[in-house]
Each structure stands twice: as C-alpha cells, then as structure tokens.
N, CA, C and O atoms as a Tinker XYZ file with bonds, in Angstrom:
   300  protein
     1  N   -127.040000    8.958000  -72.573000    73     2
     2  CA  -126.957000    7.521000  -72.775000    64     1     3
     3  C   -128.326000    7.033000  -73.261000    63     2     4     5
     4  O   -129.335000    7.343000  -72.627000    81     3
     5  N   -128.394000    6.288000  -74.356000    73     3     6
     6  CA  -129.866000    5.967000  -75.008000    64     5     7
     7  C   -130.444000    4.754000  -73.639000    63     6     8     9
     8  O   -130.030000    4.335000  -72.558000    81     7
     9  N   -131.326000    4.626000  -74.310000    73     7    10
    10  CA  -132.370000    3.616000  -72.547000    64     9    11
    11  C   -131.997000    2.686000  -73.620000    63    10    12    13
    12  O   -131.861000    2.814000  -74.837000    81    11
    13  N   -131.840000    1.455000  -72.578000    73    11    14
    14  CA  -131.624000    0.122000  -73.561000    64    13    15
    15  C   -132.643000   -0.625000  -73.320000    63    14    16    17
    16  O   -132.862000   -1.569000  -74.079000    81    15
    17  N   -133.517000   -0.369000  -72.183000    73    15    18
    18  CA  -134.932000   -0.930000  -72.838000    64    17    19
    19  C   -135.778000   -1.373000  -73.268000    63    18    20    21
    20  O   -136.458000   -2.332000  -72.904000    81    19
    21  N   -135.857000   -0.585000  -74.282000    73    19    22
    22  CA  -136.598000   -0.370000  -75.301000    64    21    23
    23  C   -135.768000   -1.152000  -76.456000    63    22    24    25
    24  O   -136.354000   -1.848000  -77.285000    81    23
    25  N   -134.526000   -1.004000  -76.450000    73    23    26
    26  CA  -133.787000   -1.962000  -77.667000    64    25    27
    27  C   -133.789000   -3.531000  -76.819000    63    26    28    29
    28  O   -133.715000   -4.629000  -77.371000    81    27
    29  N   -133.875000   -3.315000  -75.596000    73    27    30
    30  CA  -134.147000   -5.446000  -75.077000    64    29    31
    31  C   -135.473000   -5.455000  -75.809000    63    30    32    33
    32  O   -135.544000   -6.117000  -76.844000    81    31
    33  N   -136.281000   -4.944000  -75.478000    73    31    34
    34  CA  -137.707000   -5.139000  -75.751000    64    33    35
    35  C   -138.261000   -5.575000  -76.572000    63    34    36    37
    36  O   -139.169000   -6.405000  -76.533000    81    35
    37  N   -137.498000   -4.763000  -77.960000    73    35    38
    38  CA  -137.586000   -4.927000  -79.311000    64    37    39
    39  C   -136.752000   -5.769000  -79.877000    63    38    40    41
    40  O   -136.875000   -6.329000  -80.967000    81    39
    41  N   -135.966000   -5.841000  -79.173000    73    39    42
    42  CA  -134.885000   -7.543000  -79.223000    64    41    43
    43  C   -135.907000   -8.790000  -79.229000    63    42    44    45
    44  O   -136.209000   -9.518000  -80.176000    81    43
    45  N   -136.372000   -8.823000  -77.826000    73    43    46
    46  CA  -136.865000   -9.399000  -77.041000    64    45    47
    47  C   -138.070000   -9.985000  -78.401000    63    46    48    49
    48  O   -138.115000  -11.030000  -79.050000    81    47
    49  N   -138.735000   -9.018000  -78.396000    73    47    50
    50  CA  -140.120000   -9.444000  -79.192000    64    49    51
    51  C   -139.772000   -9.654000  -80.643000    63    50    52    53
    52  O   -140.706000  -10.234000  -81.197000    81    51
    53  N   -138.810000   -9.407000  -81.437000    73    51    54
    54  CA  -138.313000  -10.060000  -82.862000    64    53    55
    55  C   -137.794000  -11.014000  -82.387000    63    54    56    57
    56  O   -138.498000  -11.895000  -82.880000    81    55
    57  N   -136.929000  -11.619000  -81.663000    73    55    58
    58  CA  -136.797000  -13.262000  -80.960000    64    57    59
    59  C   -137.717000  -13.987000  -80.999000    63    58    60    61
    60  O   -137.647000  -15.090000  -81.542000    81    59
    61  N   -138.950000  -13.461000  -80.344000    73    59    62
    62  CA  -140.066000  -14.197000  -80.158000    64    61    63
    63  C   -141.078000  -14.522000  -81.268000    63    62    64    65
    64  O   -141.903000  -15.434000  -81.212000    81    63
    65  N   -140.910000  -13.659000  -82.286000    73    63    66
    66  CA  -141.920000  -13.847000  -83.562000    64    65    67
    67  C   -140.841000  -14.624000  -84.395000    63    66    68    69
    68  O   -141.319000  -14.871000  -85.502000    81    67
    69  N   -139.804000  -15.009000  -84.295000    73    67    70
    70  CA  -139.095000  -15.913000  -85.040000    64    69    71
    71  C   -139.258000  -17.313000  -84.284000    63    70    72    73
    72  O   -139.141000  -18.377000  -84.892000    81    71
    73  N   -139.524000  -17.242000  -82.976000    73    71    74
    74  CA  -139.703000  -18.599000  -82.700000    64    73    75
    75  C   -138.375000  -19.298000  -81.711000    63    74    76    77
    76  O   -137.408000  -18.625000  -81.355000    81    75
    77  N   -138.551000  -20.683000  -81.388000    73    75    78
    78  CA  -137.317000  -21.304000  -81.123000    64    77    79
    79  C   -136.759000  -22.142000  -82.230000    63    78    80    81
    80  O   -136.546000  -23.324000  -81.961000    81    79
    81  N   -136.583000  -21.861000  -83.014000    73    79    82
    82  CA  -136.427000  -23.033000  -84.095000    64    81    83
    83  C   -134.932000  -23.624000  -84.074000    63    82    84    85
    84  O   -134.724000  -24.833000  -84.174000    81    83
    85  N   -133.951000  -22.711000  -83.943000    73    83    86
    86  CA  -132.667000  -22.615000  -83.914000    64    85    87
    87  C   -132.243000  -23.181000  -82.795000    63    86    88    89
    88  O   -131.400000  -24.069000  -82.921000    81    87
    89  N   -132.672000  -22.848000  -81.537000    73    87    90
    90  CA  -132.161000  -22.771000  -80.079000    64    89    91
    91  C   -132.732000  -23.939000  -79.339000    63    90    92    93
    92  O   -132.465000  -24.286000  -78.188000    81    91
    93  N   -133.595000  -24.511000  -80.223000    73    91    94
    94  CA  -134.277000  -25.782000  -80.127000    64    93    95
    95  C   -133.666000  -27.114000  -80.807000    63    94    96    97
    96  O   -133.877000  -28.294000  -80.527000    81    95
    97  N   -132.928000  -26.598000  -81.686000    73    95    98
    98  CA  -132.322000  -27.967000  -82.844000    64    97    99
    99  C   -130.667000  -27.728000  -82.232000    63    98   100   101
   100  O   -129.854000  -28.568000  -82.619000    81    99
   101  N   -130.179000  -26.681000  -81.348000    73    99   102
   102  CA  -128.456000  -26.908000  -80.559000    64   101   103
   103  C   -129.276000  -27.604000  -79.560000    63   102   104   105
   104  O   -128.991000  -28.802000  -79.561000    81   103
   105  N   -130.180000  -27.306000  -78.714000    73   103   106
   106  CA  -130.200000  -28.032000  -77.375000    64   105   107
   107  C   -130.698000  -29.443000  -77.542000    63   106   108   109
   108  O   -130.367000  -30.340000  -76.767000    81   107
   109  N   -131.421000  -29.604000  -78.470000    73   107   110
   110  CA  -131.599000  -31.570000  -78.870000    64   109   111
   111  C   -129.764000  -32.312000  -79.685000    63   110   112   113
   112  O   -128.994000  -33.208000  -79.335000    81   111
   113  N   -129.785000  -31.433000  -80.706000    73   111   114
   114  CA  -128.173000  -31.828000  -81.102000    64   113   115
   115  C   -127.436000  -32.395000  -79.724000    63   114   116   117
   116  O   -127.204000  -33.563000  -79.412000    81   115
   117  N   -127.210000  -31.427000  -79.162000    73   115   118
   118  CA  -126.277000  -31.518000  -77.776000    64   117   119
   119  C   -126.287000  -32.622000  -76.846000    63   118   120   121
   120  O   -125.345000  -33.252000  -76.365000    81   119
   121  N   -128.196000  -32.799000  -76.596000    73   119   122
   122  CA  -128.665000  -33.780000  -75.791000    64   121   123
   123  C   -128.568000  -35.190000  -76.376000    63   122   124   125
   124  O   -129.118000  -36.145000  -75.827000    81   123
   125  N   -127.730000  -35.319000  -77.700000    73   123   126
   126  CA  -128.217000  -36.586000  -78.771000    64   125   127
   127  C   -126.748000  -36.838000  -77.885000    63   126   128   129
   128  O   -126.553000  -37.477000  -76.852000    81   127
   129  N   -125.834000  -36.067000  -78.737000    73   127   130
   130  CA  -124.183000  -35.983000  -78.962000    64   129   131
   131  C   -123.985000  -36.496000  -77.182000    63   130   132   133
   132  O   -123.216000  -37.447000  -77.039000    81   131
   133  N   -124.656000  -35.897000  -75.810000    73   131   134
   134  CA  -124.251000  -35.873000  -74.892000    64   133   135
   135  C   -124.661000  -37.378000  -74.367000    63   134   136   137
   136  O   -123.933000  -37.964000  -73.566000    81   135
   137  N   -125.864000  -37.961000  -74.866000    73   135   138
   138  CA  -125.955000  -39.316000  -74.323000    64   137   139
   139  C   -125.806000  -40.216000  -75.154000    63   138   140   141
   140  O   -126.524000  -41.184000  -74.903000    81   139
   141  N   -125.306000  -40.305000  -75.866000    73   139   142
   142  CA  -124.541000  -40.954000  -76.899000    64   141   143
   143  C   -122.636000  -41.388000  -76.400000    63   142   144   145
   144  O   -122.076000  -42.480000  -76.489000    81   143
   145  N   -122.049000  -40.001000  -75.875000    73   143   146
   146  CA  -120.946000  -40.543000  -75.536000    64   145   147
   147  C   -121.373000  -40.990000  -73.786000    63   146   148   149
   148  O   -120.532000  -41.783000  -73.362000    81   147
   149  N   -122.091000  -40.770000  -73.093000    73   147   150
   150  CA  -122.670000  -40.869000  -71.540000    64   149   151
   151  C   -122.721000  -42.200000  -71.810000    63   150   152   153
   152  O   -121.832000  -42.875000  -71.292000    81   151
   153  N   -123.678000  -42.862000  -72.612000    73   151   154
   154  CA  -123.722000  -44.759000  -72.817000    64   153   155
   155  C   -122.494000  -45.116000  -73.182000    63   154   156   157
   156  O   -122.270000  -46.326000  -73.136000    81   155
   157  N   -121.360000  -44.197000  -73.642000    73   155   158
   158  CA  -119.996000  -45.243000  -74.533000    64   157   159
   159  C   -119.544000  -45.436000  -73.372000    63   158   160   161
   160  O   -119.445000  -46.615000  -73.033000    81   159
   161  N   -119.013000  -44.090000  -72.126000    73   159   162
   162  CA  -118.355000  -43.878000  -70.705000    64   161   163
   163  C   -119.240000  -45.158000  -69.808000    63   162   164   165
   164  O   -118.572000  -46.120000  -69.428000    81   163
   165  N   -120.593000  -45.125000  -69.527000    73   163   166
   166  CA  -120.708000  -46.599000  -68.888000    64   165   167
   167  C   -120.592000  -47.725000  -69.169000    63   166   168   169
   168  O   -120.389000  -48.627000  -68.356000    81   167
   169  N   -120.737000  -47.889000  -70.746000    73   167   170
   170  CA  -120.566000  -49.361000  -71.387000    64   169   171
   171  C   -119.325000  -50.122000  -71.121000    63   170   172   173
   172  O   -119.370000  -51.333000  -70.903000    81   171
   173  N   -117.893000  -49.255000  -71.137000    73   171   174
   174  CA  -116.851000  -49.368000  -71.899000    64   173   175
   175  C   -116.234000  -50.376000  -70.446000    63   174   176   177
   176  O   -115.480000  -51.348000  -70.387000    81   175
   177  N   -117.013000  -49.545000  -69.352000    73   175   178
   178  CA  -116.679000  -50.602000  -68.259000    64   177   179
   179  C   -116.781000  -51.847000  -68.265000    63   178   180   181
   180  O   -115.935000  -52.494000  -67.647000    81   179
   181  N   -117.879000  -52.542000  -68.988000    73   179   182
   182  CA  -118.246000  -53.582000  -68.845000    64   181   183
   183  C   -117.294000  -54.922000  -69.611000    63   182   184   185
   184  O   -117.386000  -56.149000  -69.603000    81   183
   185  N   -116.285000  -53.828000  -70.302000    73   183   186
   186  CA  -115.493000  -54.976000  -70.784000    64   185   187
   187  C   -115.003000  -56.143000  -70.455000    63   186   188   189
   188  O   -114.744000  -56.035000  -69.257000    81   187
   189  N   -114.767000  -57.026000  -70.749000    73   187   190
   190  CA  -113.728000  -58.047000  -70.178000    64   189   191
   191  C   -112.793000  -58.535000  -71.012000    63   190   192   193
   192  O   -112.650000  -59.690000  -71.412000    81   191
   193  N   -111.984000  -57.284000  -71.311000    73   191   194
   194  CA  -110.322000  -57.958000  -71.969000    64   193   195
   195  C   -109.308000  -58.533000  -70.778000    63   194   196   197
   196  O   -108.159000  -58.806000  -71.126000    81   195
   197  N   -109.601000  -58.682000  -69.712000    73   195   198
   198  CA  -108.325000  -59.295000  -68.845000    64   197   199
   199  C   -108.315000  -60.438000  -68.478000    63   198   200   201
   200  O   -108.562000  -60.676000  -67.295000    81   199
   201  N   -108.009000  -61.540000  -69.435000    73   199   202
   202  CA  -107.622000  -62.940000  -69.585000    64   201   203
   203  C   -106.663000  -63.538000  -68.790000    63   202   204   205
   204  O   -106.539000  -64.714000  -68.445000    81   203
   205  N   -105.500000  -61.805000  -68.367000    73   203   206
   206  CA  -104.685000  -62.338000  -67.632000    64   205   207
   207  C   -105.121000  -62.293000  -65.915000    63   206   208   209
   208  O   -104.531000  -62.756000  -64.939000    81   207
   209  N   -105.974000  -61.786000  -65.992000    73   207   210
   210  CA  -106.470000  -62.054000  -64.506000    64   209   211
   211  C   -107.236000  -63.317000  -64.314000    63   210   212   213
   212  O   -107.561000  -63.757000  -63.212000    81   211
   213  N   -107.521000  -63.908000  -65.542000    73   211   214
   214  CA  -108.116000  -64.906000  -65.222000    64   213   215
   215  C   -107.258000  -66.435000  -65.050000    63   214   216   217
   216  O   -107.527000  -67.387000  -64.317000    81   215
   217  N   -106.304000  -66.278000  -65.880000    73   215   218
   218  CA  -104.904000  -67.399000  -66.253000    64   217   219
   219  C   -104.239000  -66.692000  -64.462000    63   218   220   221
   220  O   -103.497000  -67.578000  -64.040000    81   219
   221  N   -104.259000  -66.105000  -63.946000    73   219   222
   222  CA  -103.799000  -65.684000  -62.596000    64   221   223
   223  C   -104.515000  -66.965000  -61.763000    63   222   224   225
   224  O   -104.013000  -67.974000  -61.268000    81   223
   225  N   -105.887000  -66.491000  -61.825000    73   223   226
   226  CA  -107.279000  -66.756000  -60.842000    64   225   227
   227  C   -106.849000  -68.292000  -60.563000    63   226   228   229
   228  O   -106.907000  -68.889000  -59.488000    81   227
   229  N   -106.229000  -68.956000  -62.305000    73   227   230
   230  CA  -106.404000  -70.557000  -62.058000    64   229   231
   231  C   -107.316000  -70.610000  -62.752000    63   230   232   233
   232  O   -107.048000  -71.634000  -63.381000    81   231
   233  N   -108.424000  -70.193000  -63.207000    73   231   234
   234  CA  -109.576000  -70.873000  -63.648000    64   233   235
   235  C   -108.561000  -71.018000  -65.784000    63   234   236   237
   236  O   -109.187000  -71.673000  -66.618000    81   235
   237  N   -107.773000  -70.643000  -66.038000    73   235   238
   238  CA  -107.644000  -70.798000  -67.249000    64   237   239
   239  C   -108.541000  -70.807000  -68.355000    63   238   240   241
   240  O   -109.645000  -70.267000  -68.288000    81   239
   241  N   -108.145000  -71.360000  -69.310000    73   239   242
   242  CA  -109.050000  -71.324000  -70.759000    64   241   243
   243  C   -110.256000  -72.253000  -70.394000    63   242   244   245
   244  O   -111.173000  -72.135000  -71.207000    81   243
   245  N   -110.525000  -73.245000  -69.271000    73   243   246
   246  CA  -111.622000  -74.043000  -69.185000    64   245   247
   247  C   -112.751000  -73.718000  -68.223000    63   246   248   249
   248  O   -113.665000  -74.508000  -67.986000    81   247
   249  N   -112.600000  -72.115000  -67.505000    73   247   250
   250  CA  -113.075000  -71.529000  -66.776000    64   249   251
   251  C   -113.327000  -69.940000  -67.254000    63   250   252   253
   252  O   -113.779000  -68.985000  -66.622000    81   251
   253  N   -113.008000  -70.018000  -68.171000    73   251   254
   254  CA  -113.457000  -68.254000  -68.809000    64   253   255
   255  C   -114.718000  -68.486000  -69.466000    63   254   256   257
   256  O   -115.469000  -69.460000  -69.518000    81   255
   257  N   -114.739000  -67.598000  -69.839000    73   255   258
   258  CA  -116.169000  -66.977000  -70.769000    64   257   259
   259  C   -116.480000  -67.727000  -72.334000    63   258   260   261
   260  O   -115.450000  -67.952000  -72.971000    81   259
   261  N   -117.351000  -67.996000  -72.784000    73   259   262
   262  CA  -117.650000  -67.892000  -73.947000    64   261   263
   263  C   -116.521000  -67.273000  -74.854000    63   262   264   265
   264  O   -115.666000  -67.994000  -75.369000    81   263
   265  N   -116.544000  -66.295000  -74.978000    73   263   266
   266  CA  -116.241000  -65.040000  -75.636000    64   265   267
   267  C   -114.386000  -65.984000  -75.460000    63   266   268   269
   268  O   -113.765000  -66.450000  -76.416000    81   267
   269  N   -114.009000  -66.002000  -74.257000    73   267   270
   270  CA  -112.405000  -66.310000  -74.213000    64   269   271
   271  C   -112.291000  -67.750000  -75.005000    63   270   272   273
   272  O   -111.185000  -68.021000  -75.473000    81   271
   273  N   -113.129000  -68.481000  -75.143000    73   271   274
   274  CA  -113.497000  -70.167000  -75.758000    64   273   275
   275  C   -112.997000  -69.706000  -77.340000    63   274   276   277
   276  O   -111.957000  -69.836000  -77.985000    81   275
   277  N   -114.566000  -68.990000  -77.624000    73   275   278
   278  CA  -114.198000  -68.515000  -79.105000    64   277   279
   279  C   -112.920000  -67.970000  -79.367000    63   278   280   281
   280  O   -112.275000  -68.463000  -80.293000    81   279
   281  N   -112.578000  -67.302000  -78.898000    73   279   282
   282  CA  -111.367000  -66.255000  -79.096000    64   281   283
   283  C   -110.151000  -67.736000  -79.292000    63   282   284   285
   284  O   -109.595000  -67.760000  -80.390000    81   283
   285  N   -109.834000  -68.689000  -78.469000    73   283   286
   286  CA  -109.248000  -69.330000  -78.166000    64   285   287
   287  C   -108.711000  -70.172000  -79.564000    63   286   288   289
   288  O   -107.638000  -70.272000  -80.161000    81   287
   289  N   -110.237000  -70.770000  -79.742000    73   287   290
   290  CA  -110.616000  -71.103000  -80.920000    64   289   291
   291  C   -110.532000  -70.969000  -81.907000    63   290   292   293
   292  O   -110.783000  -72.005000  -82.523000    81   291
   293  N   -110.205000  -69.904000  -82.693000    73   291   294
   294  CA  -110.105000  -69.083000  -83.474000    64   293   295
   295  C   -108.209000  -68.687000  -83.918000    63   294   296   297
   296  O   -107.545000  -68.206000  -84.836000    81   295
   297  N   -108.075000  -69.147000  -82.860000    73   295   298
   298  CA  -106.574000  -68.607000  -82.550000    64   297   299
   299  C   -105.860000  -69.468000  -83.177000    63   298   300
   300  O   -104.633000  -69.377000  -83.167000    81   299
C-alpha cells in the first residue's frame, strides 16, 4: 500500500503556494447570499398588511397608519 503521506503533504503544500483565493471568494459569496436573505426573514415580520385586524379592533380607517390613509386614498 503506497504511504499517503507524503501525497497529503504534497497536496498539502501545492494548496498552499496557490493560496486562498478560491476558498476565500465561496466563503464571502455565501456570507453575502446568507445575510442578505437573514435581513429579508427578519424584515418580512415587520409588515403590516392586516387592516382586517384593525377594522376588527374598531379603530377603522381613522385610527390606522399612514400607510392605511394613503392606501385608502388612492383607492
């Protein structure tokens, strides 16, 4: 059985005279791509499409938001 070794070794050290160049531009890619959708997953909470909880509440169109005024408005 050949010693493998000596073939990590020489693995090992042509890896290293090439650098990280490659293994450096997946793990930033990844880290872009990964907090990029991480901010969409907390943002998305912050919505407020439920008008009908608010026409529930009582407070109606003269007790919502900005955003429900315009919308209203517009309509």
């Amino acid at each position: 059985m050949p010693d493998t070794t000596d073939a990590a070794a020489a693995l090992l050290a042509d890896a290293a005279a090439q650098g990280p160049g490659d293994t450096l531009r997946i793990v930033l890619l990844v880290s872009i791509v990964g907090g990029v959708l991480l901010a969409w997953f907390l943002l998305r909470g912050y919505r407020t499409d439920d008008t009908d909880a608010a026409d529930e509440a009582g407070r109606g169109a003269s007790g919502g938001t900005d955003r429900d005024m315009d919308r209203d408005a517009n309509a």
